[in-house]
Structure formats: structure tokens, C-alpha cells
C-alpha positions as CSV (number, residue, x, y, z in Angstrom):
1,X,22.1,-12.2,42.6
2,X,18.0,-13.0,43.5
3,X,17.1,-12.7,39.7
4,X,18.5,-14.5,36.8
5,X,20.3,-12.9,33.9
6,X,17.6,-12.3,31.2
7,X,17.8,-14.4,28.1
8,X,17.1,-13.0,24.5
9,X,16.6,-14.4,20.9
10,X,19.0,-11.7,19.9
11,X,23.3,-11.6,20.4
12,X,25.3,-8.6,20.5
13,X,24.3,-5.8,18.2
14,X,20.5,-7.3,17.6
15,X,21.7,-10.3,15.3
16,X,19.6,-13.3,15.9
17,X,20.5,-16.0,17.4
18,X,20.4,-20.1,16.3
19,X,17.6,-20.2,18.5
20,X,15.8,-17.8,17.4
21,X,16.2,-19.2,13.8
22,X,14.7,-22.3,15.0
23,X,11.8,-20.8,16.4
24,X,10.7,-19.4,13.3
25,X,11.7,-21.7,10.6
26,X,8.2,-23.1,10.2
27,X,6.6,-20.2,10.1
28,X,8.1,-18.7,7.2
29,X,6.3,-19.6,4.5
30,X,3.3,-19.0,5.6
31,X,4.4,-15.2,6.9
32,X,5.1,-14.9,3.2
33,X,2.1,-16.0,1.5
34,X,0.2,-13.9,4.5
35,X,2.1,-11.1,3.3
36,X,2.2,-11.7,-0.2
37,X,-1.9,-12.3,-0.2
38,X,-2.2,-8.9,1.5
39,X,-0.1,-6.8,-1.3
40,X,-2.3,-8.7,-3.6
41,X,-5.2,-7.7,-2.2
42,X,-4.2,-4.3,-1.7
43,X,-2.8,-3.7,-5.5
44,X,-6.2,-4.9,-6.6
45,X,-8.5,-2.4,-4.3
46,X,-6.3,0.2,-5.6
47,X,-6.7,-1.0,-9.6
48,X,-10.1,-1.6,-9.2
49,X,-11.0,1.7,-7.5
50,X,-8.8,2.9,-10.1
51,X,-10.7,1.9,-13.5
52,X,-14.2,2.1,-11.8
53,X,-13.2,5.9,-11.4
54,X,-11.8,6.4,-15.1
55,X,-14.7,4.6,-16.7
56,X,-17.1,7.2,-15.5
57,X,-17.5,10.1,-17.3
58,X,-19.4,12.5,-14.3
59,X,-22.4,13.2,-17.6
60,X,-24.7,13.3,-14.7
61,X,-22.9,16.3,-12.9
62,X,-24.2,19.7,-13.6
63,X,-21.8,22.1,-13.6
64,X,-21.7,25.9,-12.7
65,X,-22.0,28.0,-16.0
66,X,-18.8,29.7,-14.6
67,X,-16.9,26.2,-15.0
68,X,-18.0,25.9,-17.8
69,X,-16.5,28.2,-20.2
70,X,-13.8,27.9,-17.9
71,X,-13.0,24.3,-18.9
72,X,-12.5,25.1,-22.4
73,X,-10.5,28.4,-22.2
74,X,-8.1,26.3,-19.9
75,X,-8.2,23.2,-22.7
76,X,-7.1,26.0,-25.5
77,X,-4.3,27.2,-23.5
78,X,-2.7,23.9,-22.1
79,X,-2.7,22.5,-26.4
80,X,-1.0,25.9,-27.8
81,X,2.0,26.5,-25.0
């Protein structure tokens, strides 16, 4: 045969191999601060977007006179069911 047998990181059934192992041993750490930074930074996008949303009140938004009376018919139906 012209070509060698290719050789893989992974054995039968896509376990990984001793090799493989030793490869990325000194990564690992830093893969998980890497990942645990990004979940941080993610959660806090999401809680600050989050109260900088329910601290406004939207006084500065007109609404239609239609919504209006609308709003409060639907707040004395949702408190009596």
C-alpha cells in the first residue's frame, strides 16, 4: 500500500486516546476559565439589559387614547377572575 494507514487521537467508538489526553492536558484550565469568563460575561449582559429595562417606566411614551382605556379595562379583569 503507497499511503500509510491514517492515525487518529480517537480508538474504536470515538473514545480518546492516551495521546490525545496528553495533548490537551495543559490546556484545560485555561479552556475552562475561557469558558467560564464567557458565561460570566454573558449572564451579566443579560441582567444588566435586564434591570436597565425594568427601571424605566416608558412616562415619555404617548400612548393612543384607544390604549388607553384599554389598559385599565384589561387591569380590572385580570384582578377579579
Amino acid at each position: 500500500m503507497i499511503f500509510p494507514k491514517p492515525t487518529s487521537y480517537y480508538e474504536q467508538g470515538f473514545k480518546r486516546s492516551p495521546a490525545l489526553e496528553r495533548a490537551t492536558a495543559p490546556f484545560r484550565v485555561r479552556n475552562a476559565l475561557t469558558g467560564a469568563g464567557i458565561v460570566v460575561f454573558c449572564v451579566s449582559v443579560y441582567a444588566y439589559s435586564i434591570m436597565a429595562v425594568r427601571q424605566d417606566d416608558f412616562s415619555d411614551i404617548k400612548l393612543p387614547s384607544h390604549m388607553v382605556g384599554q389598559k385599565k379595562d384589561d387591569d380590572n379583569t385580570s384582578t377579579s377572575a
